[in-house]
C-alpha positions in Angstrom: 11.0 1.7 -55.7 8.4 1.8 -53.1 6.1 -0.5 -55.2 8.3 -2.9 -56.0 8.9 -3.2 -52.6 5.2 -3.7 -52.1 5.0 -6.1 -54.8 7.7 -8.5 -53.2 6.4 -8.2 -49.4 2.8 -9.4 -50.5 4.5 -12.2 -53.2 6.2 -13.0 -50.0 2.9 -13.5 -48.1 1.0 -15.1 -50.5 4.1 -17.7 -51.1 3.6 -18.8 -47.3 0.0 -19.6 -47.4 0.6 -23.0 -50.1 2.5 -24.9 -47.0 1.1 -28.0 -45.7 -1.7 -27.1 -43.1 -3.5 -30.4 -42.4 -1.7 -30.8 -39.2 -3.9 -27.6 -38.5 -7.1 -28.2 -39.6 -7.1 -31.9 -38.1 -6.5 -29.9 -34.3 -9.1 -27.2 -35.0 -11.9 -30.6 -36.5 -10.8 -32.6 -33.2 -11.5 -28.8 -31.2 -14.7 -28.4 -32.8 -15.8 -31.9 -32.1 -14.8 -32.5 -28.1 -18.0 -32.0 -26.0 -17.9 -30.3 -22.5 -20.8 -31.2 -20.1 -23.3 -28.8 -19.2 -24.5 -29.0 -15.6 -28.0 -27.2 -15.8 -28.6 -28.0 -12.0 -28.1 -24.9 -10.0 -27.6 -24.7 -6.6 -30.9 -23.7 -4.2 -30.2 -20.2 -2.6 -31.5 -20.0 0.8 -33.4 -17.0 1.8 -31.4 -14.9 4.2 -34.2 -12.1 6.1 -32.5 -8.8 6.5 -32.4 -6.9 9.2 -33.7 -3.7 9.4 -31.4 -1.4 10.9 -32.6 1.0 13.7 -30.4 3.6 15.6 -32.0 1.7 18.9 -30.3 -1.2 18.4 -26.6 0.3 18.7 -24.2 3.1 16.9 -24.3 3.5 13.1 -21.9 0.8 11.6 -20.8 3.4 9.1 -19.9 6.0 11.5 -16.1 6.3 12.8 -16.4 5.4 16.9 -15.6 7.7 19.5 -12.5 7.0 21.1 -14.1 8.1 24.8 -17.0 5.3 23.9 -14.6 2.5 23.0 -12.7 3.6 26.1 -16.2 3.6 28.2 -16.8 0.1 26.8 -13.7 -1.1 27.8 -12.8 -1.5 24.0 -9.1 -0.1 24.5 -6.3 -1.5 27.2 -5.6 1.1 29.6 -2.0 0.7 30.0 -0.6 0.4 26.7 0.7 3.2 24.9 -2.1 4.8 21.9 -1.2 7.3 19.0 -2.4 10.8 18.8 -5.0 10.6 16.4 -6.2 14.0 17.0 -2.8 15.2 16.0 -2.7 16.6 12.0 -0.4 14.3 10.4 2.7 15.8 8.7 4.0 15.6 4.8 6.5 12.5 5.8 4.4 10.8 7.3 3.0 9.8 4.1 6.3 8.1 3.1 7.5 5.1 4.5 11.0 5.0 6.4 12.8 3.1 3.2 11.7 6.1 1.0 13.3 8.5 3.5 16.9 9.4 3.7 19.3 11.9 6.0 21.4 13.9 3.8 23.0 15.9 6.9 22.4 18.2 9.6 22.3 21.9 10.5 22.2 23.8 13.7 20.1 26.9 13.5 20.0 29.0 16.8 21.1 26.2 19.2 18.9 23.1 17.9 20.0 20.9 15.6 18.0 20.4 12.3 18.2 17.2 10.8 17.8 17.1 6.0 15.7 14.1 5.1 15.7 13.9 1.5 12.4 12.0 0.0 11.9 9.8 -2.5 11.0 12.4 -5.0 14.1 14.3 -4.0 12.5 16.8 -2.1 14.3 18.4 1.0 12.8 18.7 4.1 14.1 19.6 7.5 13.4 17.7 11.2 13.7 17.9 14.4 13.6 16.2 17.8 9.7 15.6 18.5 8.6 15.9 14.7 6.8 13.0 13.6 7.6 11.0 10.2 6.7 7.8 8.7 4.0 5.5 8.3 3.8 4.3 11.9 3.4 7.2 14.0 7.5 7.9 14.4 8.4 10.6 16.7 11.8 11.7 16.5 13.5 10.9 19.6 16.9 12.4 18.9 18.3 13.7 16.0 22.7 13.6 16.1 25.0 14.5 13.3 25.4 11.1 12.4 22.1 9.8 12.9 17.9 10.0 13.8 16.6 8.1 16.2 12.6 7.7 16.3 9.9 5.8 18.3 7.5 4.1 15.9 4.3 2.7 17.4 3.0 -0.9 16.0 -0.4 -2.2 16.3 -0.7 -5.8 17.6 -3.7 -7.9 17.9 -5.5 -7.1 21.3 -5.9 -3.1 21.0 -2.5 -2.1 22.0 0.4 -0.4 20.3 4.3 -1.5 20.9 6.4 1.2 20.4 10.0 0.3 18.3 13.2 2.4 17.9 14.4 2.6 14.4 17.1 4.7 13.1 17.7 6.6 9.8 21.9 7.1 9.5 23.2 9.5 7.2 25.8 7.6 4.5 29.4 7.4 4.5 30.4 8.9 1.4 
C-alpha cells in the first residue's frame, strides 16, 4: 500500500512539470538582462586625529561619577528632590507597576501588610515605606482597599518630579 502511494504522489509531481512555463522563463530572461549601475566612486574619508586620553585632562569617561563631585560642580539642582541610589534595590522593583497587582491585606501585630501578586504569580508582602516599581515608588500608605506610592520621574534639567500612583485591589 505504501508504494502505491508513492508511486501516485511522484506521477502526481511529475504530471505538474509539462504546464506552460514561458510566462516564467521570459521574466527570469528580462531579470537576467536589466543592468543596475555601478558607482565605483567612493567617497574621500577625512582623517579625524585622535586624542590621546590622559587622566590630566579630566575624570575617566568610563568611570560612574561621584554624586559629591557632580554636586561640587554644580551638576545637580539643589532643591529638587533625588532618589537614594545608595539604597539596595528590592525584588519589585524590577517589575513595573502594570505587572503588579494587590490581592489583599493582612494586619500582623498592629501594621497592616499589604499581598502584591507579580506577574509570575509570586506573592509578596508590603508595607508603608517599602519601595516597588521601576521608578523609585515608596509606599506611602497602604489601606484595605488600596496602595498609595510616591514615584520619582526624571525630567530634562537634573531633577526628579515625584507622582502619586495607586495600585487598588479588584472588586470581585
Amino acid at each position: 500500500m505504501k508504494k502505491l502511494l508513492s508511486v501516485l504522489v511522484l506521477f502526481s509531481l511529475f504530471s505538474c512539470s509539462d504546464e506552460n512555463n514561458e510566462d516564467l522563463h521570459e521574466f527570469v530572461q528580462n531579470t537576467k538582462s536589466l543592468t543596475y549601475p555601478i558607482h565605483d566612486k567612493i567617497p574621500e574619508l577625512k582623517n579625524i586625529d585622535a586624542l590621546i586620553f590622559t587622566e590630566t585632562l579630566g575624570r575617566d569617561p568610563f568611570a560612574t561619577p561621584y554624586l559629591s563631585a557632580a554636586k561640587d560642580h554644580g551638576l545637580l539642582p539643589s532643591k529638587c528632590p533625588q532618589p537614594n541610589i545608595q539604597r539596595k534595590k528590592g525584588i519589585l522593583e524590577s517589575y513595573p507597576l502594570d505587572r503588579l497587582a494587590m490581592s489583599g491585606t493582612v494586619r500582623i501585630n498592629k501594621t497592616l501588610f499589604a499581598l502584591i501578586q507579580a506577574s509570575g504569580g509570586e506573592l509578596y508582602h508590603v508595607k508603608k515605606g517599602d519601595y516597588l516599581g521601576l521608578n523609585q515608588g515608596k509606599i506611602s500608605d497602604v489601606s484595605n482597599k488600596k496602595i498609595e506610592l510616591v514615584e520619582l520621574i526624571a525630567d530634562n534639567t537634573g531633577c526628579w518630579q515625584e507622582r502619586s500612583t495607586q495600585i487598588i485591589l479588584p472588586s470581585e
